[in-house]
GUNU-13665 format. One record per residue: residue number from 1; residue in three letters; x, y, z of N, C-alpha, C in turn. Coordinates in Angstrom, 1 decimal, padded with zeros to 4 digits. Example, Ala and Ser with C-alpha at 12.3 -4.5 7.8 and 13.67 -1.06 7.14 Angstrom:
residues 2
   i  aa    npx    npy    npz   capx   capy   capz    cpx    cpy    cpz
   1 ALA  013.2 -005.7  007.8  012.3 -004.5  007.8  013.2 -003.3  007.8
   2 SER  012.8 -002.2  007.1  013.7 -001.1  007.1  012.9  000.0  007.9
end
This chain:
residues 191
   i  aa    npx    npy    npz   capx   capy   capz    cpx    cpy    cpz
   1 UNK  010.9  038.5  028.6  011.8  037.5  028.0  011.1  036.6  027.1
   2 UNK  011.6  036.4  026.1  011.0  035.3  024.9  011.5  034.3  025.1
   3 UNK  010.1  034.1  024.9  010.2  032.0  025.4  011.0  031.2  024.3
   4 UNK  011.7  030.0  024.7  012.6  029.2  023.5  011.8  029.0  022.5
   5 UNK  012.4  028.6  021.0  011.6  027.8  020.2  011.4  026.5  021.0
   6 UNK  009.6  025.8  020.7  009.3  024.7  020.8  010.0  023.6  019.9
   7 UNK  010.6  022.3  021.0  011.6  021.5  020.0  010.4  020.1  019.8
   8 UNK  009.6  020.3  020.0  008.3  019.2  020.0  008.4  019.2  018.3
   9 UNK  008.5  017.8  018.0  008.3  017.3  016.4  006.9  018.2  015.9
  10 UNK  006.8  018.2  014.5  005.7  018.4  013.9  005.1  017.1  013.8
  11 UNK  003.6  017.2  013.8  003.2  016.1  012.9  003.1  016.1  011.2
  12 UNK  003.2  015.0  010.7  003.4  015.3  009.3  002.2  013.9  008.4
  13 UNK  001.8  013.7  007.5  001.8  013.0  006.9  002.5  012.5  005.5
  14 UNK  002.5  011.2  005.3  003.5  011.1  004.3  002.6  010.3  003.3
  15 UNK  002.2  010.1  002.0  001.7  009.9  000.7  002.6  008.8 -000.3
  16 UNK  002.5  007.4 -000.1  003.4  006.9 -000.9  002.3  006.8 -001.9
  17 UNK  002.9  006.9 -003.4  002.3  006.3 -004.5  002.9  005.1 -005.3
  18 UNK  001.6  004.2 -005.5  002.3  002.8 -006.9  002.7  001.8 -005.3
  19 UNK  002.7  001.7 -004.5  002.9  000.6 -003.9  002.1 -000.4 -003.7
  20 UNK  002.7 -001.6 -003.5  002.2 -002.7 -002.6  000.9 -003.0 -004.2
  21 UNK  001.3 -003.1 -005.0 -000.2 -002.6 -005.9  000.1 -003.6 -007.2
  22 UNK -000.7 -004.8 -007.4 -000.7 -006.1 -008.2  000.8 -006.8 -007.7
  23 UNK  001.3 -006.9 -006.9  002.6 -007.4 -006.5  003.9 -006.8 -006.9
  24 UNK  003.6 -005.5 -007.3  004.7 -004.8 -007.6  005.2 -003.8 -006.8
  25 UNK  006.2 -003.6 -006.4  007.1 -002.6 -005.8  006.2 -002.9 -004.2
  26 UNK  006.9 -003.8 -003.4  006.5 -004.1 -002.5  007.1 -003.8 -001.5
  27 UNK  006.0 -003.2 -000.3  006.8 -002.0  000.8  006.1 -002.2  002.2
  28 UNK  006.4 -003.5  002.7  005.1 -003.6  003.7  005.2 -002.5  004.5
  29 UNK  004.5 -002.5  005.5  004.0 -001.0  006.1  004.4 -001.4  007.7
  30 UNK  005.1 -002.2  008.0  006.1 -002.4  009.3  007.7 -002.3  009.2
  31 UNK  008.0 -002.2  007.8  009.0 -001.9  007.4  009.3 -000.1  006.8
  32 UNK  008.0  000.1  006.3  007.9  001.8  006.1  007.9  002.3  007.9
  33 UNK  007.5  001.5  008.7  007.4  002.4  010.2  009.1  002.2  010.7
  34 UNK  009.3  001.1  010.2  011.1  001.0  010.7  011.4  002.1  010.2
  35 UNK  011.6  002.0  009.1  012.3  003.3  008.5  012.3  004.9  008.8
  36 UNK  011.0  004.8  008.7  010.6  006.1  009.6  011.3  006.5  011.2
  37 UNK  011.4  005.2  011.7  011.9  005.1  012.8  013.5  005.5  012.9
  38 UNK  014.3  004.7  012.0  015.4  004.6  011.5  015.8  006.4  011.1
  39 UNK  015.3  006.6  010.8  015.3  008.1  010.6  015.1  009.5  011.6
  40 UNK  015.1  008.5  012.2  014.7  009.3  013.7  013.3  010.4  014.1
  41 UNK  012.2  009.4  013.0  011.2  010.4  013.6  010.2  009.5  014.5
  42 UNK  009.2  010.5  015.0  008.9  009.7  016.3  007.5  009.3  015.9
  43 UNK  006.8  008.4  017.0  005.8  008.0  016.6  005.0  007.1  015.3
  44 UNK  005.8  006.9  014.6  005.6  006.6  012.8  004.4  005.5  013.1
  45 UNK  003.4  006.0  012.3  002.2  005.0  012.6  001.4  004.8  011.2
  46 UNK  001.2  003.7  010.3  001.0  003.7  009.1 -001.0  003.3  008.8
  47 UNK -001.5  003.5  008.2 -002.7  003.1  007.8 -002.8  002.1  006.6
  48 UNK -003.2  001.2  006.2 -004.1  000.0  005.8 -002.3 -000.1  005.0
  49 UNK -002.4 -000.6  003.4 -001.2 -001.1  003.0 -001.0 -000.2  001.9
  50 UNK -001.1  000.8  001.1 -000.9  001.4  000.2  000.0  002.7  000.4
  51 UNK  000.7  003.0  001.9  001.1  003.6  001.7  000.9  004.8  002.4
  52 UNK  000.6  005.1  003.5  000.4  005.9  004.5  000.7  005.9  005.7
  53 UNK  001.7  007.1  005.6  002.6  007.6  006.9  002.4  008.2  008.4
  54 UNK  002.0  008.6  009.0  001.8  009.9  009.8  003.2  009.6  010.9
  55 UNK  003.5  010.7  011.3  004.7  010.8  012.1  005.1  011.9  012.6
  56 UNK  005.9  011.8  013.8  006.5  013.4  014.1  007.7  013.4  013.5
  57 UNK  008.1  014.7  013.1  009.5  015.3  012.6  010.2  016.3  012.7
  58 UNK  011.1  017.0  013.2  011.8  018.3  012.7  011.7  018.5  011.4
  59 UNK  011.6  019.9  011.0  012.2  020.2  009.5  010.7  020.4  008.8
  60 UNK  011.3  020.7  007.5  010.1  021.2  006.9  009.5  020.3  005.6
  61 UNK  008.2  020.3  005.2  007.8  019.3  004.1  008.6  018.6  003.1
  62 UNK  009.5  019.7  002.7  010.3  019.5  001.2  011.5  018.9  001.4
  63 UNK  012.1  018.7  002.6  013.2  018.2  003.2  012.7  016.7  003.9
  64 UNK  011.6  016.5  004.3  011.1  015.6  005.0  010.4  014.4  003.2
  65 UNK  009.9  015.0  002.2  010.1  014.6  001.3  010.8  013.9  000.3
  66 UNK  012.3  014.8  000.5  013.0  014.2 -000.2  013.8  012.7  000.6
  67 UNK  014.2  013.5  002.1  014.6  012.2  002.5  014.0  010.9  002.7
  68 UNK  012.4  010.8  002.9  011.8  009.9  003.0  011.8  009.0  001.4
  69 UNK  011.8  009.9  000.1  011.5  009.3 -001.2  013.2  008.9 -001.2
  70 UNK  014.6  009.5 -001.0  015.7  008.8 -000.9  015.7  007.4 -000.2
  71 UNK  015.6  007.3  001.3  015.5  006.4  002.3  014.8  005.1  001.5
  72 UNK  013.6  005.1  001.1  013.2  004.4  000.6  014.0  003.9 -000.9
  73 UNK  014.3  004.7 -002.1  015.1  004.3 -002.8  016.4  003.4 -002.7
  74 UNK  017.3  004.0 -001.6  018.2  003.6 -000.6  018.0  002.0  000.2
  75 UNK  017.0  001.6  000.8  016.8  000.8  001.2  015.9 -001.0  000.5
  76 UNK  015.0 -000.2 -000.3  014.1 -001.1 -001.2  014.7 -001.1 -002.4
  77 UNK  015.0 -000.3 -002.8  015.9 -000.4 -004.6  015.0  000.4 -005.9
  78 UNK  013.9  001.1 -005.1  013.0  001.5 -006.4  012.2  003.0 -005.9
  79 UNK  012.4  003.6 -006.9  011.3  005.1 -006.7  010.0  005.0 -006.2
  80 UNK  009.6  006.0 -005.2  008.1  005.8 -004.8  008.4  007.5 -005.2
  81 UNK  007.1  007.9 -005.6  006.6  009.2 -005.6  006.1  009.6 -004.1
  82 UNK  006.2  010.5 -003.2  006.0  010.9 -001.9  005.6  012.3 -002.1
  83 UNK  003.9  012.3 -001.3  004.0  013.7 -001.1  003.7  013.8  000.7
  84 UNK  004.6  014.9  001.1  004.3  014.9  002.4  003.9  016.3  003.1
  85 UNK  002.9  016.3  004.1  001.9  017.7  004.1  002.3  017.6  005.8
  86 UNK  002.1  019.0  006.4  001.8  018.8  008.1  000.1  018.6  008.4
  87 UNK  000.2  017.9  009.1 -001.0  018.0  010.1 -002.4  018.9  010.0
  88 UNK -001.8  019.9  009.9 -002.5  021.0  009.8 -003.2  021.6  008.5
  89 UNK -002.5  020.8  007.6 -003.1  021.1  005.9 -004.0  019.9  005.7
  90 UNK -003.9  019.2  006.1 -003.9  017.8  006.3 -005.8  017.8  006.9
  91 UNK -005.5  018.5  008.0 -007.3  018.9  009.0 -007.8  019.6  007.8
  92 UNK -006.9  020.6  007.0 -008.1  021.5  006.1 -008.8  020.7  005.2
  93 UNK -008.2  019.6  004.6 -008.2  018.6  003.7 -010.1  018.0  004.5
  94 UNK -009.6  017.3  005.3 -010.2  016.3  006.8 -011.5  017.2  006.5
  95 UNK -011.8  018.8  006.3 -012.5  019.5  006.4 -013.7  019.6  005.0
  96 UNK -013.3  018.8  004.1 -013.9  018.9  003.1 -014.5  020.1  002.2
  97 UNK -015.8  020.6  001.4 -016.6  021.0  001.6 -016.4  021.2  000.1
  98 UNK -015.2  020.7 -000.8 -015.2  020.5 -002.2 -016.6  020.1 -002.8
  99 UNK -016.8  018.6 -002.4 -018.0  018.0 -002.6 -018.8  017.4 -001.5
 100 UNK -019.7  018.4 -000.6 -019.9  017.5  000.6 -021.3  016.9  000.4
 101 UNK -022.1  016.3 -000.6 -022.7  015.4 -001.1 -022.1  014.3 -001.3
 102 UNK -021.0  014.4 -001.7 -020.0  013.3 -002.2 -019.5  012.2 -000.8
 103 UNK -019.1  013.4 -000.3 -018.5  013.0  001.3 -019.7  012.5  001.9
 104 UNK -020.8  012.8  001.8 -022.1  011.6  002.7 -022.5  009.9  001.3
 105 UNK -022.3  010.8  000.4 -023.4  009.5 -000.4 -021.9  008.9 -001.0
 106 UNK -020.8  009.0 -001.2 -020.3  008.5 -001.9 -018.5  008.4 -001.4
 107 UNK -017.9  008.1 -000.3 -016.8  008.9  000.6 -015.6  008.0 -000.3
 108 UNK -016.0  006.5 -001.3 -015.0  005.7 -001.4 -014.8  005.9 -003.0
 109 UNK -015.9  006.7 -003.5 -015.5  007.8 -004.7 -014.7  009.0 -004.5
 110 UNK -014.8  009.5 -003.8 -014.4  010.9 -003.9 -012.7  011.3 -002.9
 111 UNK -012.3  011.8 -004.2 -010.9  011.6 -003.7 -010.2  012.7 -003.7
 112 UNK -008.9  013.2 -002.5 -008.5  014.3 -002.9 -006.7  014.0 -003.5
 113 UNK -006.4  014.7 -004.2 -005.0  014.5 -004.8 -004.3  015.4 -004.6
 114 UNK -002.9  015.3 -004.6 -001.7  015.9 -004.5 -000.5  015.3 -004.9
 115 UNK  000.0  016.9 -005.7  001.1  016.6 -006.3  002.5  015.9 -005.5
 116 UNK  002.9  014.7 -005.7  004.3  014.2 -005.0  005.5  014.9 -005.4
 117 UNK  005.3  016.1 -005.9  006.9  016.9 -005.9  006.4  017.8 -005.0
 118 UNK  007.3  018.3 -004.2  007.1  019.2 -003.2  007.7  021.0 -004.5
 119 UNK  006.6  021.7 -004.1  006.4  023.5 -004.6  005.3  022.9 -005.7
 120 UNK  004.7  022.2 -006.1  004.1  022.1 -007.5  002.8  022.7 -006.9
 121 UNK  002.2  023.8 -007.4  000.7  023.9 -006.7 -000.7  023.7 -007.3
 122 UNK -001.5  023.1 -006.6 -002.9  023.0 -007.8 -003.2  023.8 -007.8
 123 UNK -004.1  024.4 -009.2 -004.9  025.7 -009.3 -005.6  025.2 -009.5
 124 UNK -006.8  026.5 -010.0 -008.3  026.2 -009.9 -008.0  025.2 -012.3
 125 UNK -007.0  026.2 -012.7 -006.5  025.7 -014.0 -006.4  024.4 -014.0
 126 UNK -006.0  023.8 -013.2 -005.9  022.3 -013.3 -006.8  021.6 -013.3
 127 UNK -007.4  022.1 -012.7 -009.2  020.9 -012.3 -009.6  021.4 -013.5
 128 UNK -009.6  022.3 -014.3 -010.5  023.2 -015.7 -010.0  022.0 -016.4
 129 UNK -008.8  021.8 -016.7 -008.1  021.0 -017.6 -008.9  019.3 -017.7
 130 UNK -009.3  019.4 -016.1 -009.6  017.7 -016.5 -011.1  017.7 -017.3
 131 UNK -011.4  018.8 -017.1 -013.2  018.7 -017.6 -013.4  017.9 -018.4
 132 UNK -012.2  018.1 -019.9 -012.8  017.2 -021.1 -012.5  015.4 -020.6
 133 UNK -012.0  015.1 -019.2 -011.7  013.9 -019.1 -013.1  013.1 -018.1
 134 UNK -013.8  014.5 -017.9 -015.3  014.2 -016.6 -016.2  013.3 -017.9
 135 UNK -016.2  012.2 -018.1 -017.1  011.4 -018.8 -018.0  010.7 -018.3
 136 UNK -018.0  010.2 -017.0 -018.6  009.2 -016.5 -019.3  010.4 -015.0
 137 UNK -019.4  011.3 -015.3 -020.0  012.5 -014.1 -019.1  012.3 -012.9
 138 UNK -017.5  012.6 -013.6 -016.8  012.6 -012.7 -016.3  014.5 -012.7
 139 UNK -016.5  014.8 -011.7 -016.7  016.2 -011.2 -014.8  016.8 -011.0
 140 UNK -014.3  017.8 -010.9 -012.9  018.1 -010.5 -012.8  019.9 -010.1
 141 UNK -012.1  020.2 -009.4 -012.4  021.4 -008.0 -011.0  021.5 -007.3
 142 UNK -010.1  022.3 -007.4 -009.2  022.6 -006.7 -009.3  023.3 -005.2
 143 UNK -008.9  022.7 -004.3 -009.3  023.4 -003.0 -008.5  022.9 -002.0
 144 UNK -007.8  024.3 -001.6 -007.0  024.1 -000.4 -005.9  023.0 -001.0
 145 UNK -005.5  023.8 -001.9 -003.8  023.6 -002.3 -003.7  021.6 -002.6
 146 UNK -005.4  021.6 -003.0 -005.5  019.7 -003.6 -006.4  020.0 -004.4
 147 UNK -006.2  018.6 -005.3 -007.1  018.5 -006.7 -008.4  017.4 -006.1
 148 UNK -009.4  017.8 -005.9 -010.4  017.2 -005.5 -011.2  016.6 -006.7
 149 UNK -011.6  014.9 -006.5 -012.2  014.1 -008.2 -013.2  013.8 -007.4
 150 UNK -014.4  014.2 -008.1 -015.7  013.1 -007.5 -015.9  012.3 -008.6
 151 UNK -015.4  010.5 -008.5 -015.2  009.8 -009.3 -017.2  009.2 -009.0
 152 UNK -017.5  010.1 -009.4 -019.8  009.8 -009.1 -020.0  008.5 -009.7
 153 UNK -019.7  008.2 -010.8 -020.0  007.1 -011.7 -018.9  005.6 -011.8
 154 UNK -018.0  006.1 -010.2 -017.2  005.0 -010.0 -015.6  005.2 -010.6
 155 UNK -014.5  004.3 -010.5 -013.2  004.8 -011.0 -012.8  003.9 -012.3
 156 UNK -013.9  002.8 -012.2 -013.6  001.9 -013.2 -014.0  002.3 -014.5
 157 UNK -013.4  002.6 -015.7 -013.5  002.9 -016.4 -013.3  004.5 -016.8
 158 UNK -012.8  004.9 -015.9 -012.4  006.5 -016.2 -011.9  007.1 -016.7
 159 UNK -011.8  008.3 -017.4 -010.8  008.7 -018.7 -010.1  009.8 -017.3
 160 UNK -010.2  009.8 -016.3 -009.3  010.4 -015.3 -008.5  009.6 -014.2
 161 UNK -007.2  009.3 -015.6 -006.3  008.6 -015.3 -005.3  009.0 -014.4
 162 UNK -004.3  008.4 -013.8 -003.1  008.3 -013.2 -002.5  009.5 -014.3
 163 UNK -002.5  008.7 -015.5 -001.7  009.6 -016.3 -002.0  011.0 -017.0
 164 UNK -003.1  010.6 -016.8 -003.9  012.0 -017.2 -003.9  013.3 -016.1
 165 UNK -004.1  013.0 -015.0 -003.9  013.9 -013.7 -002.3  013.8 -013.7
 166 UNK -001.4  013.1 -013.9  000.1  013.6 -013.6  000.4  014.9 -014.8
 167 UNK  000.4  014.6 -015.6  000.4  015.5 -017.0 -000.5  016.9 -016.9
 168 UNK -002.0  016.8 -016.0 -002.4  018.0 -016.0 -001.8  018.6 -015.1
 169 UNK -001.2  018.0 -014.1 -000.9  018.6 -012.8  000.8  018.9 -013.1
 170 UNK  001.4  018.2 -013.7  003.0  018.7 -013.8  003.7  017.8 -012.9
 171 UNK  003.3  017.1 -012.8  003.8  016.0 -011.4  002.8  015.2 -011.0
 172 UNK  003.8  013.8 -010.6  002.8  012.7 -010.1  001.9  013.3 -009.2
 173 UNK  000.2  012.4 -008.8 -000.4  012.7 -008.2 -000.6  011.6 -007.2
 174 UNK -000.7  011.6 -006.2 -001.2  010.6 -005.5 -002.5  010.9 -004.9
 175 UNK -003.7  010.3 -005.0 -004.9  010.4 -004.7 -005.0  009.3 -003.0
 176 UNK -006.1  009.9 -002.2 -006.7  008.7 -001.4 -008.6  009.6 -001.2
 177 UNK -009.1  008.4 -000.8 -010.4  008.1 -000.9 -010.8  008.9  000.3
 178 UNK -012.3  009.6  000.5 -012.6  010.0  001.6 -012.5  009.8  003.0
 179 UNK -012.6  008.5  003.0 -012.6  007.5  004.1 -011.0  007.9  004.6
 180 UNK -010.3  007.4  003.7 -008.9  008.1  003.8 -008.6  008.6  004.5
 181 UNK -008.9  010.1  004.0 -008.6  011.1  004.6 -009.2  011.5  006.1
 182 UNK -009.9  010.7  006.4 -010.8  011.0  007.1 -010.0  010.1  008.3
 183 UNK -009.5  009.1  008.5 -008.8  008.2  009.0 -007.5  008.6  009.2
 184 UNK -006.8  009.2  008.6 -005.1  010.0  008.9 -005.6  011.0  009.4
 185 UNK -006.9  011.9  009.2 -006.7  012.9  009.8 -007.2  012.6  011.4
 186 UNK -007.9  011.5  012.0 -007.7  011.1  013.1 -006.5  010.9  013.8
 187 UNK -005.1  010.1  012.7 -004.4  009.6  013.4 -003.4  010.7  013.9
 188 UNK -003.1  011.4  012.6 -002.4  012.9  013.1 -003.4  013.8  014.2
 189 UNK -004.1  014.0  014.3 -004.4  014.5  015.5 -004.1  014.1  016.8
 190 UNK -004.0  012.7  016.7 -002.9  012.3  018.7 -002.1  013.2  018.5
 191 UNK -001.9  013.2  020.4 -001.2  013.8  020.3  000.2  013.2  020.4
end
């Protein structure tokens, strides 16, 4: 006899970009867990103030995407770009090995990105594309379905912009720091 489908939530993470950021578009992150809440998913537990989700949910990325980037529109009055991954893409991320020099000498340089439309995929083409933008020995590596930047020489002053990675990539990008990643992928692991 086959066993039921499991009705146990996924875990998921969720990727706000442009928030909470010089006083604009302001989204405190007890009101992103309401919402989450309000939505009926379980657990919603956020990290520092920029914009990071983890949660359980039914359903799948692209649907959990859109309703989270509506809800928000819906309730605050203004577009966030959201990209939202499971758990499990999330550990491959957690897993590094893009730049793992970077990940010991440098974790609050080195960042991994992803596109906030859900189907857009990085290729190895995209990271080629930023080369002419690597000026400051900033490095770029597609791996495991993210655009990985080792910002080596810092982010200040970088010709590998916001706007420059949306445009190479075909969609916003939302970036977080090693440390980051390294921290959600603790939180999504509770169980």
């Amino acid at each position: 006899m086959a066993s039921a489908p499991s009705s146990k939530p996924t875990r998921w993470i969720a990727l706000l970009r442009g928030i909470n950021v010089g006083g604009h578009r302001k989204l405190p992150m007890a009101e992103l867990r309401a919402l989450a809440q309000s939505l009926g998913w379980s657990d919603a537990t956020t990290y520092v103030q920029s914009g990071n989700l983890v949660f359980g949910a039914m359903g799948g990325a692209a649907e959990l995407n859109r309703t989270l980037a509506e809800a928000i529109a819906d309730r605050f009055g203004f577009d966030v770009p959201v990209a939202v991954c499971s758990r499990e893409d999330w550990a491959r991320y957690a897993q590094g090995g893009a730049f793992p020099e970077a990940e010991a000498a440098r974790p609050k340089a080195l960042h991994i990105g992803l596109p906030a439309r859900h189907g857009v995929k990085v290729t190895a083409a995209m990271a080629q594309a930023l080369a002419p933008y690597c000026v400051k020995g900033e490095r770029a590596l597609a791996k495991h379905g993210a655009l990985w930047v080792d910002f080596e020489g810092g982010i200040s002053g970088t010709k590998v912009t916001p706007a420059v990675l949306d445009r190479v990539v075909g969609a916003p990008v939302t970036m977080r720091n090693w440390n980051t990643v390294q921290a959600l992928a603790a939180l999504a692991a509770k169980p």
